[in-house]
C-alpha positions in Angstrom: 14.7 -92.1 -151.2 17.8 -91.9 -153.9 21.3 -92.1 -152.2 23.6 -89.8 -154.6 27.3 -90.8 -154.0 30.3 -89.3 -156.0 30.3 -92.6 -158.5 26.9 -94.4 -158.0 23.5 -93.8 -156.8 21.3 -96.2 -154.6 17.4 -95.9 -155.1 15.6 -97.7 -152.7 12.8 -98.5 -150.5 12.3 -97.0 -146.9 10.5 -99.6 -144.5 7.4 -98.4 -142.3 10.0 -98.0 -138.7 10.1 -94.8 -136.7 14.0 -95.0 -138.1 12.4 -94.7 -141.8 10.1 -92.0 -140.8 12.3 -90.0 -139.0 15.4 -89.9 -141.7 12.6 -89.0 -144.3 12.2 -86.0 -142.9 15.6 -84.9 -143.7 15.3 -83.1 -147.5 19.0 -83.8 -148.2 22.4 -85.2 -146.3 25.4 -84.2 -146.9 28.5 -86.1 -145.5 32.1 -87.3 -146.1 31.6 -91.3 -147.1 34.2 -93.2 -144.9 34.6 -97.1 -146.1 35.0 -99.8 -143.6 35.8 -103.1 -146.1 33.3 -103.1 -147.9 30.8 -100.9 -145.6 30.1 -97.5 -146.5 28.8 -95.1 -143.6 28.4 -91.9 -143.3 26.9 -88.9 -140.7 23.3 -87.7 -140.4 21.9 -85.6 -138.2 21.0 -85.9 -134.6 16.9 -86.7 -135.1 17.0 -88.7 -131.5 16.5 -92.2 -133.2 16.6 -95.5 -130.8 17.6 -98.8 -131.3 14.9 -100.8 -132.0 14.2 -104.2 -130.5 14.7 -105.4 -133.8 18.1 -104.1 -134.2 20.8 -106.2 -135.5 24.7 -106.2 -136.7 24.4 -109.2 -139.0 23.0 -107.6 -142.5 22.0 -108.8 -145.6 23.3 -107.1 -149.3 20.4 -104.5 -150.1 20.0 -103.7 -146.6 20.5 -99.9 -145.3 21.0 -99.2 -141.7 21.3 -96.5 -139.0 23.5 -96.8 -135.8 22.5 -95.0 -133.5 25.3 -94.8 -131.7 27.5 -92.4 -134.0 24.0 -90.9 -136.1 25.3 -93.0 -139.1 23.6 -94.6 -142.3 25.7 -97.8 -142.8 25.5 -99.9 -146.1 27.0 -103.2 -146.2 27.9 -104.1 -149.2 30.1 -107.2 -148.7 32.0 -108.5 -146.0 33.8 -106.5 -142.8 36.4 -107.3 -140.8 34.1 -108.9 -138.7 32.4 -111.0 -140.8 33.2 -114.8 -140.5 32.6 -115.8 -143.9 32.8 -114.0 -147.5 29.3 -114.3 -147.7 28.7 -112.4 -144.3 28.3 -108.7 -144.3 28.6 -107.7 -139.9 28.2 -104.6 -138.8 30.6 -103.5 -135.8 27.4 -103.4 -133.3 23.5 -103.5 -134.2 21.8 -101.2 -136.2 18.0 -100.3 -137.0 18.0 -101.6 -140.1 15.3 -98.9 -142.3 15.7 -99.5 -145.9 16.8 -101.6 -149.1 17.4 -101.9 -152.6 16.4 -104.7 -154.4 19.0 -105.0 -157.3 23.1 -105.9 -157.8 23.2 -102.9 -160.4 24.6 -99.3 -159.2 23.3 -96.6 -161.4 
């Protein structure tokens, strides 16, 4: 899966979860990016995803997530408001997490 956002793109590696499976079906997303720190998020569409048991607000760099909550992909890419640390990067509530990419450089 390739992430196309206005300056970068993000290829990376879906994980074998129903949340994986169920966002692969979509052929393409298109949504306004809001930034929260340094999370981005943005909308997908309803696809009736859960939280899995698994679920979890702390994140590490490389990690995508969905929260189901608001039907948003959320990328941490540094700390939040919420994080206690500059090396944290927590989400605002837990999220399935469904995807990475394994590298520092944005292409």
């Amino acid at each position: 899966m390739i992430l196309r956002f206005p300056k970068f793109s993000l290829k990376n590696n879906l994980n074998s979860s129903e949340t994986a499976k169920k966002l692969n079906l979509l052929k393409a997303i298109k949504s306004k990016i809001s930034t929260w720190s340094d999370e981005v998020y943005f909308e997908t569409s309803y696809l009736g995803i859960k939280l899995h048991e698994k679920a979890r607000d702390l994140i590490a760099f490389g990690e995508i997530t969905h929260w189901c909550e608001g039907n948003l992909i959320a990328i941490g890419f540094g700390p939040t408001p919420l994080s206690k640390n500059s090396n944290e990067i927590r989400l605002v509530s837990k999220t399935n997490v469904f995807s990475s990419f394994r590298t520092s450089k944005l292409y």
